[in-house]
C-alpha atoms as a printed R data frame, in Angstrom:
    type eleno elety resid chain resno       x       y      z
1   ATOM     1    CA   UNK     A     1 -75.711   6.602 39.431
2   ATOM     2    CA   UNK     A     2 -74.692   6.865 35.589
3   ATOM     3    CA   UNK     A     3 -77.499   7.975 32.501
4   ATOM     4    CA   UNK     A     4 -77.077   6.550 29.293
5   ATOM     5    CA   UNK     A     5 -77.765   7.378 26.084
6   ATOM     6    CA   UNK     A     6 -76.710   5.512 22.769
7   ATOM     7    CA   UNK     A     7 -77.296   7.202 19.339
8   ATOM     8    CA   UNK     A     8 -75.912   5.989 15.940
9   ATOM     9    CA   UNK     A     9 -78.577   3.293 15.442
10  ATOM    10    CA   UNK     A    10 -79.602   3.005 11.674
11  ATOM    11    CA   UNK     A    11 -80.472   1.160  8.467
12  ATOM    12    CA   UNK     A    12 -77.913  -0.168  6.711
13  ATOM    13    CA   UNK     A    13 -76.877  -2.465  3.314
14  ATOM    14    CA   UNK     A    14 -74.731  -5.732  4.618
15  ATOM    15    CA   UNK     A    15 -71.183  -5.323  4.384
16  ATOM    16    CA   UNK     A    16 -71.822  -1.701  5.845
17  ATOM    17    CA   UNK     A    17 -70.138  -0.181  8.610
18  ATOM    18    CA   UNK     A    18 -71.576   1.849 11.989
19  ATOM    19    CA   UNK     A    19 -70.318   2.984 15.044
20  ATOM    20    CA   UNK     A    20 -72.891   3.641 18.045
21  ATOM    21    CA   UNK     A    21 -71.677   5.586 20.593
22  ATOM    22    CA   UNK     A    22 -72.737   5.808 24.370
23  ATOM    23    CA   UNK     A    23 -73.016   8.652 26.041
24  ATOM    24    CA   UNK     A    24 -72.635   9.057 29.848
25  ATOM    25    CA   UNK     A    25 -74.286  11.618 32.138
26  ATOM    26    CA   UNK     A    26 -71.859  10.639 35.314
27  ATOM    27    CA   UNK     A    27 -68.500  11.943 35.521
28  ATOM    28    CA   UNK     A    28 -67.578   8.880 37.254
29  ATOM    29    CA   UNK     A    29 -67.690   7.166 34.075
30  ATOM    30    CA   UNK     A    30 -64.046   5.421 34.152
31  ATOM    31    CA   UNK     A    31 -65.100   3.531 37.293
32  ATOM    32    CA   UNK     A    32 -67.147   1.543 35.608
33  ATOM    33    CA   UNK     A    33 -67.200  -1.816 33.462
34  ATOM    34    CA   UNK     A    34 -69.037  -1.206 30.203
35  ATOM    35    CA   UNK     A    35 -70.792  -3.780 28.067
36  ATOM    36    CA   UNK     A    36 -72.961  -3.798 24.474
37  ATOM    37    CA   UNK     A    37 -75.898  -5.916 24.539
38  ATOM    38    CA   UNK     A    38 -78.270  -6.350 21.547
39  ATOM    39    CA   UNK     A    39 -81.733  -7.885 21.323
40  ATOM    40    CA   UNK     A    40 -83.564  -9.493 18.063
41  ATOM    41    CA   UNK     A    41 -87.215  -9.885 18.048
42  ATOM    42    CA   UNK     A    42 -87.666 -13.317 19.922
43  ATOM    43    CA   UNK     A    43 -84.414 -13.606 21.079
44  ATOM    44    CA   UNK     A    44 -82.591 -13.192 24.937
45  ATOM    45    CA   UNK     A    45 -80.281  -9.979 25.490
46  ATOM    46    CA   UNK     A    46 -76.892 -11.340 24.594
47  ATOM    47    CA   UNK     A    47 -73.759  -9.495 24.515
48  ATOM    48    CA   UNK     A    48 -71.853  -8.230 22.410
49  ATOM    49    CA   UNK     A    49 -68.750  -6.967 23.558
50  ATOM    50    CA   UNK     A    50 -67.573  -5.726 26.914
51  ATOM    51    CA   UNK     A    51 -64.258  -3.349 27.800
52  ATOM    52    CA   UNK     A    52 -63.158  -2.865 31.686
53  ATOM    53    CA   UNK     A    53 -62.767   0.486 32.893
54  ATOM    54    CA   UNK     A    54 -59.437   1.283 31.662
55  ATOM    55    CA   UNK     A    55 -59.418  -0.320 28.589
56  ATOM    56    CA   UNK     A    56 -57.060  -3.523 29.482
57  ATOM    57    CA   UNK     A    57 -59.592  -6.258 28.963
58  ATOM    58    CA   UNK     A    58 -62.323  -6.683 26.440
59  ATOM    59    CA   UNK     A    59 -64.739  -9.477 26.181
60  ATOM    60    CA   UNK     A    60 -66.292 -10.196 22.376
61  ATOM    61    CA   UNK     A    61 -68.626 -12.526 21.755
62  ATOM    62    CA   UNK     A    62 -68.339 -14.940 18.768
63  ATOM    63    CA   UNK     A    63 -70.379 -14.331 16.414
64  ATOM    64    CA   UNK     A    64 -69.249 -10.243 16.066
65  ATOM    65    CA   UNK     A    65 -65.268 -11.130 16.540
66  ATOM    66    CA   UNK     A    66 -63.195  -9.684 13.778
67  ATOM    67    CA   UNK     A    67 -66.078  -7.144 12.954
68  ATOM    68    CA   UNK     A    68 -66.968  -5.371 15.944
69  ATOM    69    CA   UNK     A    69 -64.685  -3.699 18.234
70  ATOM    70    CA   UNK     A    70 -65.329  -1.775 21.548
71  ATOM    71    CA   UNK     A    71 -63.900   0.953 22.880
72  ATOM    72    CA   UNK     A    72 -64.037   4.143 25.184
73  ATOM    73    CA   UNK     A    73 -62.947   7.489 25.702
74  ATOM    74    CA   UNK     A    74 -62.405   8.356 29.744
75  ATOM    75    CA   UNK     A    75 -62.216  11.886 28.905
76  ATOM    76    CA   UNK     A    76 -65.574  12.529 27.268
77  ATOM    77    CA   UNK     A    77 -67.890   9.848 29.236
78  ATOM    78    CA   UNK     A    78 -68.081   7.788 25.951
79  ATOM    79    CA   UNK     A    79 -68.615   4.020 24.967
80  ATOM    80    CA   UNK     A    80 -68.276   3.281 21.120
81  ATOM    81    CA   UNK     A    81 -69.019   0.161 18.939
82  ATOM    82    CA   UNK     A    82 -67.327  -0.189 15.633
83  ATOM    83    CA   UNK     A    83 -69.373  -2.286 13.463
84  ATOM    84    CA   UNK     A    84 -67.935  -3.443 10.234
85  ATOM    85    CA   UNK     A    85 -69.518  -6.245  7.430
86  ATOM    86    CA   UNK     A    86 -72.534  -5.966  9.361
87  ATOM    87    CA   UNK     A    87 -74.878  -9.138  8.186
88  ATOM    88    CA   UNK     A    88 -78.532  -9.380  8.532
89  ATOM    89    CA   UNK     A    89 -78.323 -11.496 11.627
90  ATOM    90    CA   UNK     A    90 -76.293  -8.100 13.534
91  ATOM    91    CA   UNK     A    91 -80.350  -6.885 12.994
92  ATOM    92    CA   UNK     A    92 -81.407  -5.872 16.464
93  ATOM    93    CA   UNK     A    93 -81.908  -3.025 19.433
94  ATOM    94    CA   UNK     A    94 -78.676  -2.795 20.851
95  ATOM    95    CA   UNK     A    95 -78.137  -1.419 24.132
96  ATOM    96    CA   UNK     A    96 -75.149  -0.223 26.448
97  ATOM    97    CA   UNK     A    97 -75.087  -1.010 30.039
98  ATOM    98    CA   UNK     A    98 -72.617   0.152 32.776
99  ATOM    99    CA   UNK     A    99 -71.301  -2.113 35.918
100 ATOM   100    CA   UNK     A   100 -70.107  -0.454 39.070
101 ATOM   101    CA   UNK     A   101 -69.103  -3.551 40.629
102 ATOM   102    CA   UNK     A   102 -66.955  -6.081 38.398
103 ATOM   103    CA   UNK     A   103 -63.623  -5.026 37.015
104 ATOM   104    CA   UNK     A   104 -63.909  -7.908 34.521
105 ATOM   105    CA   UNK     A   105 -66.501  -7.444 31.731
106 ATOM   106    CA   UNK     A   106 -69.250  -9.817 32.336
107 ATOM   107    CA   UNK     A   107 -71.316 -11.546 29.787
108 ATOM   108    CA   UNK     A   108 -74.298 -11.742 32.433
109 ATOM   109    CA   UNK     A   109 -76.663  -8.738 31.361
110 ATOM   110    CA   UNK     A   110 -78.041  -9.501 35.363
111 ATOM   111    CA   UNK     A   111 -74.329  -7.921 36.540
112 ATOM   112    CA   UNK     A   112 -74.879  -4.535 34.967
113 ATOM   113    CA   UNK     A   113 -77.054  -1.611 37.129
114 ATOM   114    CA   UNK     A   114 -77.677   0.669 34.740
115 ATOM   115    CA   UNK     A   115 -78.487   0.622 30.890
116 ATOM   116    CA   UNK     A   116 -79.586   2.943 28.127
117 ATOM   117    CA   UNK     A   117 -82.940   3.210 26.160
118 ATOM   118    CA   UNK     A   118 -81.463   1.381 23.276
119 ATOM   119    CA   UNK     A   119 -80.615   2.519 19.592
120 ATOM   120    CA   UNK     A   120 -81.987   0.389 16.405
121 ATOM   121    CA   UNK     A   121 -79.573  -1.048 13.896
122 ATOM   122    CA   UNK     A   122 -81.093  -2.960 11.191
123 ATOM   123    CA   UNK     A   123 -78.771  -4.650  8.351
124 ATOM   124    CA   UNK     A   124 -80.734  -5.600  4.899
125 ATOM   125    CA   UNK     A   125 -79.122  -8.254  2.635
C-alpha cells in the first residue's frame, strides 16, 4: 500500500509555469506505474500524463502535450508535473494516482489503486 500526497497547487496568470510534486509514503515506490489526473467542475477525471516505473514510457494526453511533462525521482518517492503556458482551461483539482499492476501507463483512472487528496491549480486569463 502507497500514501500520497501532492502539494504545489496554486493560482496562477496564463502563460505561467508550476510544477506539483507527489509525494510517496511507500518505499516501494519504483514498482509502481504513476499517472496525473485532473478534474474541472462538471467534468470526468481525465488524465493528464502517465510515466511507467522506470521512466521508459510516458503517456500525455493532447491537450497538455508540449506544455506539461512528467517525471519521477526513484530515489526520493517523488512524482512531478512540469506545467508550462498554463491556459485557463488547465483550471482544475489535479490528482496523482499510483498502479501496482500495469507496467504501461494507463489512461483508465479505474486501473490505478491508490490516489492522493488532490492539489488546486487554477490559471486566470
Amino acid at each position: 500500500q502507497v500514501q500520497l500526497a501532492e502539494s504545489g497547487g496554486e493560482l496562477v496568470q496564463a502563460g505561467g509555469s508550476l510544477r506539483l510534486s507527489c509525494e510517496a509514503s511507500s518505499g516501494d515506490f519504483e514498482y509502481y506505474t504513476m499517472g496525473w489526473f485532473r478534474q474541472a467542475p462538471g467534468k470526468e477525471r481525465e488524465l493528464v500524463a502517465g510515466i511507467s516505473r522506470i521512466s521508459a514510457l510516458t503517456n500525455t494526453a493532447d491537450s497538455v502535450k508540449g506544455r506539461f511533462t512528467v517525471s519521477r525521482d526513484n530515489a526520493k518517492n517523488i512524482l512531478y508535473l512540469q506545467m508550462n503556458s498554463l491556459m485557463p482551461e488547465d483550471t482544475a483539482v489535479y490528482f496523482c494516482a499510483a498502479n501496482s499492476r500495469s507496467l504501461v501507463p494507463s489512461s483508465k483512472d479505474y486501473d490505478y489503486e491508490y490516489w492522493g487528496q488532490g492539489t488546486q491549480v487554477t490559471v486566470s486569463s
